[in-house]
C-alpha positions as CSV (number, residue, x, y, z in Angstrom):
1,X,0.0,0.0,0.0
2,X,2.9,2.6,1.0
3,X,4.8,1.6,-2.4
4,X,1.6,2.6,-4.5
5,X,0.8,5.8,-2.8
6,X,4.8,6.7,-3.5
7,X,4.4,5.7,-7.1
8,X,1.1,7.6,-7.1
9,X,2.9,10.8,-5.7
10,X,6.2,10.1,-7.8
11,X,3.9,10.1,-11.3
12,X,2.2,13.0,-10.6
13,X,5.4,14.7,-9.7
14,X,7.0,13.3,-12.8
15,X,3.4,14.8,-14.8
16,X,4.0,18.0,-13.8
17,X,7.9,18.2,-14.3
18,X,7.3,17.5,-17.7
19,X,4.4,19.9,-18.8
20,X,6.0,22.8,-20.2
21,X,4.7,26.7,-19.2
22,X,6.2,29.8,-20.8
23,X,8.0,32.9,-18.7
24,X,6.1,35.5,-18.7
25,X,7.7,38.7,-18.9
26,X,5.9,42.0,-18.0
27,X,8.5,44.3,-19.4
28,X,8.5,45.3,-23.7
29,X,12.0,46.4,-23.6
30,X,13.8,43.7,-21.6
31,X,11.7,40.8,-23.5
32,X,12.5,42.4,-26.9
33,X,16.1,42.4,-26.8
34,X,16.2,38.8,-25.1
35,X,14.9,38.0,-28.2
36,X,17.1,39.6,-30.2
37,X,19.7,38.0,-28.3
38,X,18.1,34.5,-28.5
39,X,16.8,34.5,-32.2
40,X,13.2,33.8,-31.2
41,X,10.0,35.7,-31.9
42,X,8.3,37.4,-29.8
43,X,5.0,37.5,-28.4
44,X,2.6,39.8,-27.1
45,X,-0.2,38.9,-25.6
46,X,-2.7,41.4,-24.1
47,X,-5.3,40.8,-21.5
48,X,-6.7,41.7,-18.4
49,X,-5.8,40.5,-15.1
50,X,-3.0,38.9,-13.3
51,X,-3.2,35.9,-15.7
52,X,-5.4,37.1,-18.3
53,X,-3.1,35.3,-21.1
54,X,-5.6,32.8,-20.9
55,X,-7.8,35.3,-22.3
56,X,-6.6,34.9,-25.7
57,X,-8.1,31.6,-26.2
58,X,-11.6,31.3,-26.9
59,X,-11.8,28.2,-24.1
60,X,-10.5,30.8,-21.3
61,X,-7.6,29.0,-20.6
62,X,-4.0,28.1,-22.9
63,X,-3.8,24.7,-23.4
64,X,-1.1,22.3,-22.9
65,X,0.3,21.7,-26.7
66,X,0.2,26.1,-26.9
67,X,2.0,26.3,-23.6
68,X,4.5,23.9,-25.1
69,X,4.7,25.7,-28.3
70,X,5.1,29.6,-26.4
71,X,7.5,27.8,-24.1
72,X,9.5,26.1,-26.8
73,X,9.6,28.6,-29.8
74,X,8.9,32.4,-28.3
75,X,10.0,35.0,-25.7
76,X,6.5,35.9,-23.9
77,X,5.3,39.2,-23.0
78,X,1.6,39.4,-21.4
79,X,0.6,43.1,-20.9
80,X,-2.0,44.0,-19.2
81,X,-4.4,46.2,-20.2
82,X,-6.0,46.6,-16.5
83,X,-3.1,48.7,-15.2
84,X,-2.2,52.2,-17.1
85,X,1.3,50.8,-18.8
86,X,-0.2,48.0,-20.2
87,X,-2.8,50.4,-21.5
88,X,-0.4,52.7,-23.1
89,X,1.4,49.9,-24.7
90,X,-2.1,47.7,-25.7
91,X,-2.9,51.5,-27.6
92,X,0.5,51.3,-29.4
93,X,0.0,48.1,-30.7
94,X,-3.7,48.8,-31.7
95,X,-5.0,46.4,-30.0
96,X,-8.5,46.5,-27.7
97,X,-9.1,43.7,-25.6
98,X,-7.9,40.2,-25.7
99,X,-5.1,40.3,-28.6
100,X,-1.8,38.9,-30.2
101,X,1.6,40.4,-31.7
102,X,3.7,37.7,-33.0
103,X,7.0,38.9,-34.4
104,X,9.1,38.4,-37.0
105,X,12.8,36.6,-35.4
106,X,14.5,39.9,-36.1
107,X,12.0,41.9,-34.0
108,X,11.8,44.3,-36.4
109,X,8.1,43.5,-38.0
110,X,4.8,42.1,-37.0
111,X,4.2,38.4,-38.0
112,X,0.9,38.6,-37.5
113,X,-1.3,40.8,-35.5
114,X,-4.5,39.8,-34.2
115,X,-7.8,41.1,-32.0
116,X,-9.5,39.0,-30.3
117,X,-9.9,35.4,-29.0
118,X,-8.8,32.0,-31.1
119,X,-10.2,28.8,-31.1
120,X,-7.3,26.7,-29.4
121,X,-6.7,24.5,-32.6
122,X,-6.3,27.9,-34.7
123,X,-3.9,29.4,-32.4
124,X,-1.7,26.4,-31.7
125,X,-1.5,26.6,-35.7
126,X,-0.3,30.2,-35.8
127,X,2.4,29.4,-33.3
128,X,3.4,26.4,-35.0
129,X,3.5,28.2,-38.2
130,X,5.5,31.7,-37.1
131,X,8.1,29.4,-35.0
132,X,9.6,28.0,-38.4
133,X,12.7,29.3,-38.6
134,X,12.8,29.2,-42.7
135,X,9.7,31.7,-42.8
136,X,10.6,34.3,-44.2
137,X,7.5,37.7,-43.0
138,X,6.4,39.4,-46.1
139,X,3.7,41.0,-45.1
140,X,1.6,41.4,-41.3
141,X,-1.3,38.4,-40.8
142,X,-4.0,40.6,-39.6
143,X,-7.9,39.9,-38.8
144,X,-8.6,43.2,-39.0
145,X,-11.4,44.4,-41.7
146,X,-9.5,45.8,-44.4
147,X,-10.9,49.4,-45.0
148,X,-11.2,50.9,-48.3
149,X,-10.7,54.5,-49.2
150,X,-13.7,55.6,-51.6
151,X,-11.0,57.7,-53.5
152,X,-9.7,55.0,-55.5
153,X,-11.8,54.7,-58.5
154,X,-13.4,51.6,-59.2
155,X,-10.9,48.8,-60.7
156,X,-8.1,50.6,-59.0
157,X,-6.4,48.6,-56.6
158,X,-5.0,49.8,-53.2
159,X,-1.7,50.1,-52.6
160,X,0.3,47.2,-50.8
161,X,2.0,47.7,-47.6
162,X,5.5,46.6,-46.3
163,X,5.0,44.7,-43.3
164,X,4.5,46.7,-39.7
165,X,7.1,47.6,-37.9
166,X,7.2,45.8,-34.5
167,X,8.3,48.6,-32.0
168,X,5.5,50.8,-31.1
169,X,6.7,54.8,-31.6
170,X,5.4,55.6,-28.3
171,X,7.7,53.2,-26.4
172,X,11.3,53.9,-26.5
173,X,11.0,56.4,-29.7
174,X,12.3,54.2,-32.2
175,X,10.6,52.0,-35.0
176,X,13.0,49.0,-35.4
């Protein structure tokens, strides 16, 4: 009886051990030039709350295989948007509410930047996807509505835009 309640404790130890959480950094500057340093994208995750990461997926909560995949691939930043600096810095990167940033390895342009809440499945595959390090960012991934100026004449297509830079202008003064 005493050997299966140790084996009982010593697999649920071992459980534990082995699922993988990411570091969540609260500071921009710090978390974008670790990495810089370290090669890996960056996220930003905005929410409210002490833990309001989990705001980003649609099932309140990050999963295990995302937690593996921020853990694995990404530096983590969670800002939040309850407290006035994660307000100012939510504002910079446009984003209202639950949202996501995912840089580009440089940290010099936006992967993909979306509003909102993701079904689980749809943002383990954005992870999965922005952590290759072949891909190369052309453009920004964005949910956002494209909006269309009623000065272009009909047949005339809108310009196309380099991707966005990463840095917000009001947070350190640079764009790079």
């Amino acid at each position: 009886m005493t050997n299966s309640l140790v084996l009982l404790a010593l697999s649920g130890a071992l459980a534990s051990a082995t699922t993988e959480t990411p570091a969540w950094q609260t500071d921009y500057g710090k978390a974008r030039q670790f990495a810089r340093a370290t090669g890996r994208p960056l996220v930003v995750v905005v929410g409210n709350g002490q833990e309001g990461w989990g705001q980003l997926s649609k099932d309140g909560k990050l999963g295990q295989e995302v937690n593996r995949l921020l853990a694995a691939n990404y530096v983590c930043v969670y800002v939040n948007a309850a407290e006035t600096k994660g307000q100012t810095l939510a504002a910079a990167l446009e984003i209202t509410g639950p949202g996501l940033v995912i840089s580009d390895r440089s940290g010099d342009v936006q992967a993909l930047h979306y509003q909102g809440s993701l079904p689980e499945t749809s943002l383990a595959e954005h992870l999965r996807r922005h952590a290759d390090p072949q891909r190369v960012v052309q453009h920004t991934e964005s949910n956002a509505v494209p909006r269309v100026s009623r000065y272009y004449s009909p047949g005339q297509s809108s310009p196309t835009f380099a991707p966005a830079t990463y840095a917000p202008r009001s947070v350190g003064g640079r764009n790079c």
